[in-house]
C-alpha positions in Angstrom: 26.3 10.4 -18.1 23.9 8.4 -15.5 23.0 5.0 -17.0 19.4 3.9 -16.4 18.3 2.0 -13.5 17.4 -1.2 -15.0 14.7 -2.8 -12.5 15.5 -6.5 -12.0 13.3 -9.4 -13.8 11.1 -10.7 -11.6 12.1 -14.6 -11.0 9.7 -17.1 -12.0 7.2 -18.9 -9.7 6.8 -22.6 -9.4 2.8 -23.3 -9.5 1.7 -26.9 -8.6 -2.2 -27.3 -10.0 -4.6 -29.4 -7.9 -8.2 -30.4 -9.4 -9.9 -33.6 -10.2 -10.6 -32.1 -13.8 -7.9 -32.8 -16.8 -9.9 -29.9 -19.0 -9.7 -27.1 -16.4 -6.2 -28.2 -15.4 -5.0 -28.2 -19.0 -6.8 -25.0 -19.1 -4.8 -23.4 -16.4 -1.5 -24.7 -18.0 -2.1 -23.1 -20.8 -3.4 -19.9 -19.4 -0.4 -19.4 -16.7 2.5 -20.6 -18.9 3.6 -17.6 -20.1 3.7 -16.1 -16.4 4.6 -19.0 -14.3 6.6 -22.6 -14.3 4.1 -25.1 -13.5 5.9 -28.1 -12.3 2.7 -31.0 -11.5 -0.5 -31.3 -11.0 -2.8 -33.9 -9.4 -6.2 -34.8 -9.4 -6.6 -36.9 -6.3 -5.8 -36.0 -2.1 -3.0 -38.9 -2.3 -1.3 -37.8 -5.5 -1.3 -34.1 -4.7 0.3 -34.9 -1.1 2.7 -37.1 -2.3 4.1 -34.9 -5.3 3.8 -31.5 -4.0 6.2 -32.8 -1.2 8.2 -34.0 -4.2 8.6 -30.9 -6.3 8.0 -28.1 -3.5 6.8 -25.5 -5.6 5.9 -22.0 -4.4 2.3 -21.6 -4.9 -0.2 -24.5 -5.3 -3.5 -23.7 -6.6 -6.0 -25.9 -5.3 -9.5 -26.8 -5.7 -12.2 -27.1 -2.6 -13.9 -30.3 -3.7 -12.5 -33.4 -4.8 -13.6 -36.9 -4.3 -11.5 -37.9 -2.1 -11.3 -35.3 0.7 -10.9 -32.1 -1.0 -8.3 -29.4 -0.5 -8.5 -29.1 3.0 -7.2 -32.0 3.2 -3.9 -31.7 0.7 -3.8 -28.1 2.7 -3.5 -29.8 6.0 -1.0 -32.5 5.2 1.0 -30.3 3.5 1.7 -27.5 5.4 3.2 -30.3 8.5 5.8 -30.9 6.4 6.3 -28.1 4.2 4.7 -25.0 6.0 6.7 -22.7 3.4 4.6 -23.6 0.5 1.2 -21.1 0.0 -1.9 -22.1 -1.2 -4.2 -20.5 -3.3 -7.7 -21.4 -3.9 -9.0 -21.9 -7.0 -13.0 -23.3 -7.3 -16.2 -22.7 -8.3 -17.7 -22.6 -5.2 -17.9 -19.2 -3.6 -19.8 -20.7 -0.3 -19.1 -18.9 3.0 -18.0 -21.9 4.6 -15.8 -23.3 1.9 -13.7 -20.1 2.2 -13.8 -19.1 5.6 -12.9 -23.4 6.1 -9.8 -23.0 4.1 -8.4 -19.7 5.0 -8.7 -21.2 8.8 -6.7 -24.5 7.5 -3.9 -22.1 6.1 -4.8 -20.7 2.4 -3.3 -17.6 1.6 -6.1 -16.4 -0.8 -9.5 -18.0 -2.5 -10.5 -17.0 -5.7 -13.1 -18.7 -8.1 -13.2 -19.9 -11.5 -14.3 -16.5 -13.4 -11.1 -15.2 -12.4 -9.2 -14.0 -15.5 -5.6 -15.1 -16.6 -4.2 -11.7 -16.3 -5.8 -11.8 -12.6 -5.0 -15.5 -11.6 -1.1 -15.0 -12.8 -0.9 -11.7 -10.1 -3.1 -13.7 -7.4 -0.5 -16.3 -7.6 2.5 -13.5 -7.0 1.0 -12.0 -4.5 0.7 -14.8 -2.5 4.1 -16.1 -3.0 5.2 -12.4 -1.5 3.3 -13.2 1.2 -0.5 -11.0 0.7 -3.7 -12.3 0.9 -5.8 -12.3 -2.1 -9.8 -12.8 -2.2 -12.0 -12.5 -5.6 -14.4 -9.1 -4.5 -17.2 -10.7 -3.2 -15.0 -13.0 -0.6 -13.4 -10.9 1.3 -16.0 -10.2 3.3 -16.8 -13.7 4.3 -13.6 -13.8 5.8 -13.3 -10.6 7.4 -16.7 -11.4 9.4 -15.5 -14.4 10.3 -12.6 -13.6 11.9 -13.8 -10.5 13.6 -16.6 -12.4 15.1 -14.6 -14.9 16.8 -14.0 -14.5 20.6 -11.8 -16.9 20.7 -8.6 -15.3 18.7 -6.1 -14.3 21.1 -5.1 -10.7 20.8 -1.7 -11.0 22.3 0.3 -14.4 21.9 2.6 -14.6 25.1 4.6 -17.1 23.4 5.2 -15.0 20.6 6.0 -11.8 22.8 9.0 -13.3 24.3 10.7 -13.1 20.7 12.6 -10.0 19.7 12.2 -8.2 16.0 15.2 -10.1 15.0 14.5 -13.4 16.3 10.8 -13.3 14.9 12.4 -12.3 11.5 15.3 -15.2 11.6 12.5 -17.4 12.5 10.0 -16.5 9.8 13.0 -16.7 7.0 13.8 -19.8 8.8 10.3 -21.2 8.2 10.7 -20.5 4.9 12.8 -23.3 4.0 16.3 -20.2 3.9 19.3 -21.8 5.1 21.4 -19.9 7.5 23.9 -18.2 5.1 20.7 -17.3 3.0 19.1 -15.6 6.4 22.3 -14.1 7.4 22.6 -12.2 3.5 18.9 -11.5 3.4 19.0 -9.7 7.0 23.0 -8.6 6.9 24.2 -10.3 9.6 27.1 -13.2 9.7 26.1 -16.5 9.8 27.0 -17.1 13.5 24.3 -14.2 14.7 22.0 -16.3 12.5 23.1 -19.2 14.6 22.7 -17.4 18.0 19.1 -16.0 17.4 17.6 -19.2 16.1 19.1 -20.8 19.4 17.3 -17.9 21.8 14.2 -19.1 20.3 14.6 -22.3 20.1 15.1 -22.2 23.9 12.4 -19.6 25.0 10.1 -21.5 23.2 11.5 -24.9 24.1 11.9 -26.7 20.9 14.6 -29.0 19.5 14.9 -28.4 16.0 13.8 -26.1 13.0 11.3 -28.3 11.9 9.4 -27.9 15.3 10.0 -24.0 14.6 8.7 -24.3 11.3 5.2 -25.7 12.1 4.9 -23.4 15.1 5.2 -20.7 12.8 3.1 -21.9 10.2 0.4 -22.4 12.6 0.4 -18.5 14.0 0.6 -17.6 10.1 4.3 -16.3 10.3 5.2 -17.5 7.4 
């Protein structure tokens, strides 16, 4: 007799939380804690750098404005030295220019306050798998945005130069996966791991993984 296929349990995200109000953060704690791990939160630019570098969770969900620069800012200085960790926006403004400015900084989604709990916990997996998540009424900011700017690039040369392979060794790689967790992932040995991230590192004449992690970062690879 067939056992049944038992579907594995999903693993549990690490959500940092990023606003300059104790209530709403509180709020969020409460409301995500039977969905998600959430390992900080900060309520200044300076504190949210500092310890999301500490605790490098998956998903940070982070508010526009703050006193003190905003996300933007946390956005910016993060993702130079950690590009593997997605943000998520979380506000009450739903301002054209607040959305289309962080999705161009690197966000992986914007959604605002009225979200519900149910909603915010699957936001917050789907952009840890990689989608990009918009409340309704936001998505359309964005897509007329980006399809009214001439000066996108529809072919990368840089990019081009890269096999399949290489492009998916390098976007595991910018991940934060270490080499025997690229070479299981893909099914390769560890030493074909080793050769491809060489090839790029030489056609695109870098030194070091944490070169290629920002360049992919910055072209959204990640």
């Amino acid at each position: 007799m067939t056992e049944p296929l038992i579907e594995p349990q999903a693993r549990r995200l690490n959500v940092f939380l990023v606003d300059d109000h104790a209530m709403f953060r509180a709020g969020v704690r409460a409301e995500l804690g039977a969905h998600v791990d959430v390992v900080g939160e900060a309520s200044t630019v300076s504190e949210a750098i500092s310890r999301i570098a500490a605790v490098q969770p998956d998903v940070v969900l982070l508010d526009v404005h703050m006193p003190d620069g905003g996300g933007r800012a946390v956005l910016e200085s993060v993702r130079r030295s950690h590009p593997q960790v997605r943000f998520l926006a979380l506000s009450v403004s739903d301002a054209a220019e607040d959305v289309i400015g962080l999705i161009r900084a690197g966000a992986r989604g914007y959604v605002t306050k009225t979200i519900s709990p149910d909603e915010l916990a699957a936001a917050v997996r789907r952009v840890a798998d990689g989608d990009a998540v918009f409340s309704p009424r936001l998505a359309g900011f964005v897509l007329d945005a980006f399809a009214s700017r001439p000066d996108v690039p529809v072919a990368d040369p840089e990019l081009d130069q890269l096999t399949n392979r290489e492009r998916e060794v390098l976007r595991l790689l910018a991940r934060g996966y270490a080499y025997k967790e690229i070479a299981k992932e893909l099914f390769i040995s560890i030493k074909t791991v080793e050769t491809h991230v060489s090839n790029v590192l030489r056609k695109l004449q870098m030194s070091n993984r944490y070169e290629l992690s920002r360049w992919a970062a910055d072209r959204r690879l990640v």
